[in-house]
N, CA and C atoms as an extended XYZ file, in Angstrom:
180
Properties=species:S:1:pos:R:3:atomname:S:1:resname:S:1:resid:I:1 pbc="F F F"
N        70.151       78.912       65.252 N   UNK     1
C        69.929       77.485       65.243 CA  UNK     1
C        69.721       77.034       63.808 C   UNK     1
N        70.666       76.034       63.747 N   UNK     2
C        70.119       75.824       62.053 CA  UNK     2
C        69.451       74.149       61.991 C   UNK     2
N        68.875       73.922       60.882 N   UNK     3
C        68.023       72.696       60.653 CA  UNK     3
C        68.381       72.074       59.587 C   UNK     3
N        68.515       71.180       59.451 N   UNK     4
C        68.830       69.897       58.564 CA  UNK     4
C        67.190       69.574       58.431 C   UNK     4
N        66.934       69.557       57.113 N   UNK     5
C        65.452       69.163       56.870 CA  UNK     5
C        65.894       67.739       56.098 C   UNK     5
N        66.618       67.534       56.106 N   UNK     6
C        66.937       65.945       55.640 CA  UNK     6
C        67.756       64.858       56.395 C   UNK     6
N        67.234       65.612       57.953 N   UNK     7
C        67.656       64.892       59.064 CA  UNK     7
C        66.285       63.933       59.570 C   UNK     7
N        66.743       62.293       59.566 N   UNK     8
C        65.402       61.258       59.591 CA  UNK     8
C        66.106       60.466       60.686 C   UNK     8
N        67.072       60.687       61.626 N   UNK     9
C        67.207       60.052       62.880 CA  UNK     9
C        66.093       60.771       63.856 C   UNK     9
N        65.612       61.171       64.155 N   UNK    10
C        64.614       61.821       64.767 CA  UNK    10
C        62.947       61.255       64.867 C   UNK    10
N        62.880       60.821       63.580 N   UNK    11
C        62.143       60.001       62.862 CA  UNK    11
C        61.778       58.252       63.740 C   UNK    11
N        63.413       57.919       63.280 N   UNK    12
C        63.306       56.404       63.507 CA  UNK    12
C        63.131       56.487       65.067 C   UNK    12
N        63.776       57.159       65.968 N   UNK    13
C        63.848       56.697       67.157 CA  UNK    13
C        62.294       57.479       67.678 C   UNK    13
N        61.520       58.484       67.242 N   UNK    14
C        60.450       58.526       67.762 CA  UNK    14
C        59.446       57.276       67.512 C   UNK    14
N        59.533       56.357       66.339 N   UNK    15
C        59.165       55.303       65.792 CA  UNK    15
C        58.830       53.885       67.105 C   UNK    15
N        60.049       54.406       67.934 N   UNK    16
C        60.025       53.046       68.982 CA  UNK    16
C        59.863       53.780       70.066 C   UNK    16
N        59.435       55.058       70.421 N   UNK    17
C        58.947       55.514       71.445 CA  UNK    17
C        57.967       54.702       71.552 C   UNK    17
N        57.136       55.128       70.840 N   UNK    18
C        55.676       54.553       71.357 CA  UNK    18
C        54.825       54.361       70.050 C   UNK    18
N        53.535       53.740       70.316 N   UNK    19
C        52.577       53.175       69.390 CA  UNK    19
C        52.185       54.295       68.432 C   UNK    19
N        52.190       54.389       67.475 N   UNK    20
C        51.597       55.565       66.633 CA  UNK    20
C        50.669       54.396       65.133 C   UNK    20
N        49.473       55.091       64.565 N   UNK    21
C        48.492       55.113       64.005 CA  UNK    21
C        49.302       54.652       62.595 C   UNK    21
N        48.555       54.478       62.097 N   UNK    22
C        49.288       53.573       60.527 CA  UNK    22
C        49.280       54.936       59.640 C   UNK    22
N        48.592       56.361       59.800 N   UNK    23
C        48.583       57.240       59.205 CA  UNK    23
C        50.064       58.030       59.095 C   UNK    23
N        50.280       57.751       60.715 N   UNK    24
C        51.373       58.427       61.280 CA  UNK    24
C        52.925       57.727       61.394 C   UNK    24
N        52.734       56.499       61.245 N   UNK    25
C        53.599       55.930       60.650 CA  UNK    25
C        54.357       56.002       59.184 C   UNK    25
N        53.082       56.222       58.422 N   UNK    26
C        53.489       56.634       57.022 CA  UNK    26
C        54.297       57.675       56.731 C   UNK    26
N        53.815       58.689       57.521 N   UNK    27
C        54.514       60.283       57.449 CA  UNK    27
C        55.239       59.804       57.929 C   UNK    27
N        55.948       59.265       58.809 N   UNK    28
C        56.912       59.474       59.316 CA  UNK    28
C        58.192       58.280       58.458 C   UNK    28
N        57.680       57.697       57.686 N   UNK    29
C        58.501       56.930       56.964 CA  UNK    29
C        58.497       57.002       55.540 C   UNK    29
N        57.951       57.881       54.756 N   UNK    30
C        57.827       58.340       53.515 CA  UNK    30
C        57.645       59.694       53.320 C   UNK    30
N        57.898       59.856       52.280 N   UNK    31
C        57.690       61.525       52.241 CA  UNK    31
C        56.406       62.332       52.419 C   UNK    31
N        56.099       63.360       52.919 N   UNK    32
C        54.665       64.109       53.027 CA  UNK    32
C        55.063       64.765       51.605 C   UNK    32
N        53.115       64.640       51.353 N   UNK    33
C        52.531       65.370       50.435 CA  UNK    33
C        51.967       66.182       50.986 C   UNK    33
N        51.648       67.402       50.607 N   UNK    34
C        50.394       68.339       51.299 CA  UNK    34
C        50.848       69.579       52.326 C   UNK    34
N        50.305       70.174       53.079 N   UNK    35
C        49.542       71.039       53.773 CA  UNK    35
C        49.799       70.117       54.959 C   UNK    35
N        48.950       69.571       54.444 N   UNK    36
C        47.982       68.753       55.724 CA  UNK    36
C        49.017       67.839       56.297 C   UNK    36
N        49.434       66.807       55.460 N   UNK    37
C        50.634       66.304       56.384 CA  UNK    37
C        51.878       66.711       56.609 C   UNK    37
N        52.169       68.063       55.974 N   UNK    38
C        53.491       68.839       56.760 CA  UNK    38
C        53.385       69.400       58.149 C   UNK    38
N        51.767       69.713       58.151 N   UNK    39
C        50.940       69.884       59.279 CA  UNK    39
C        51.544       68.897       60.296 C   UNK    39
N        51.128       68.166       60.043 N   UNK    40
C        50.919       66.527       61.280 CA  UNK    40
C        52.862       66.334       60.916 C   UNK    40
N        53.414       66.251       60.722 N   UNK    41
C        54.512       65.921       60.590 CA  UNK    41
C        55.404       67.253       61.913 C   UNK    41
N        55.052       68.077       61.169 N   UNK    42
C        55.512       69.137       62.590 CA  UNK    42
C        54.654       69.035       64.410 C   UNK    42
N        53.986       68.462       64.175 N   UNK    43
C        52.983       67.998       65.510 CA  UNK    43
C        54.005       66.939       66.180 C   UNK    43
N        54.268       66.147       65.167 N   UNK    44
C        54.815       64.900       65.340 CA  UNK    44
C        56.074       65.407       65.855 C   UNK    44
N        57.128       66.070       65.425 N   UNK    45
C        58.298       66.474       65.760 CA  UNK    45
C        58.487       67.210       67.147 C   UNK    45
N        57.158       68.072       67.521 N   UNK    46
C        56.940       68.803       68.435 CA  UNK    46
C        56.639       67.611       69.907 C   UNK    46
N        55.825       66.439       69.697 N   UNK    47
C        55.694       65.297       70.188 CA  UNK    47
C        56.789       64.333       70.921 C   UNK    47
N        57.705       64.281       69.888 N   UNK    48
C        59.074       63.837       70.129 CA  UNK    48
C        59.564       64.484       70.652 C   UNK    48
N        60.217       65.817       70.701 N   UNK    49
C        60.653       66.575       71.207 CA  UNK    49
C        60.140       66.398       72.951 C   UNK    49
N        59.136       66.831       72.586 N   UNK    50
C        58.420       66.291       74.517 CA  UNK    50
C        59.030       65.166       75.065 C   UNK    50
N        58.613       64.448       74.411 N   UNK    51
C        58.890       62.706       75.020 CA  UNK    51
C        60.856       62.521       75.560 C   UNK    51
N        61.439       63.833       74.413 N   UNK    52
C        62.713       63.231       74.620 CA  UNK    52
C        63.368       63.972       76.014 C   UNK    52
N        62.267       65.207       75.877 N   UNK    53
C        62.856       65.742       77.398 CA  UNK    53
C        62.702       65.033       78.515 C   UNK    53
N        61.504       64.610       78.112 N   UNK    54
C        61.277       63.595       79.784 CA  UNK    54
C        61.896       63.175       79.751 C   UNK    54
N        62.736       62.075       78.543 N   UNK    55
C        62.976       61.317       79.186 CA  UNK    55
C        64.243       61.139       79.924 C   UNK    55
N        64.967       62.652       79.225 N   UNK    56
C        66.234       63.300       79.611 CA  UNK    56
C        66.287       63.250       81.384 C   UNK    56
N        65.257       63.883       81.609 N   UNK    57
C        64.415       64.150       82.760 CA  UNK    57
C        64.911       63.283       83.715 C   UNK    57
N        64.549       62.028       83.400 N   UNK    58
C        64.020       60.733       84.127 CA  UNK    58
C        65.404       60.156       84.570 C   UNK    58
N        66.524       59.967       83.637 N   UNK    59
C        67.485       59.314       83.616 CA  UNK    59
C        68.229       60.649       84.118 C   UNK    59
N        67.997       61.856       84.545 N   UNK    60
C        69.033       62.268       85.572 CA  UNK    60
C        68.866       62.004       86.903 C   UNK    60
């Protein structure tokens, strides 16, 4: 499996999933600094990921 780490469609459309925190908004629309928010940035991806199965889910 390979990864595009400069793939940000993933990004925008978790954006209009649902309500997220002004912290988490940031990461997700500017670049992470840190540890800590590469941390929360992979949470975040792992998050989306969920949401998109359901919703795969739902609409079969």
């Amino acid at each position: 499996m390979s990864t595009k780490w400069d793939d940000k469609s993933w990004k925008k459309e978790f954006l209009e999933m649902k309500f997220h925190s002004h912290a988490d908004v940031k990461l997700l629309t500017k670049c992470v600094k840190g540890l800590i928010g590469a941390w929360r940035l992979g949470v975040l991806k792992e998050e989306y990921n969920r949401l998109k199965k359901i919703q795969e889910q739902q609409q079969q």
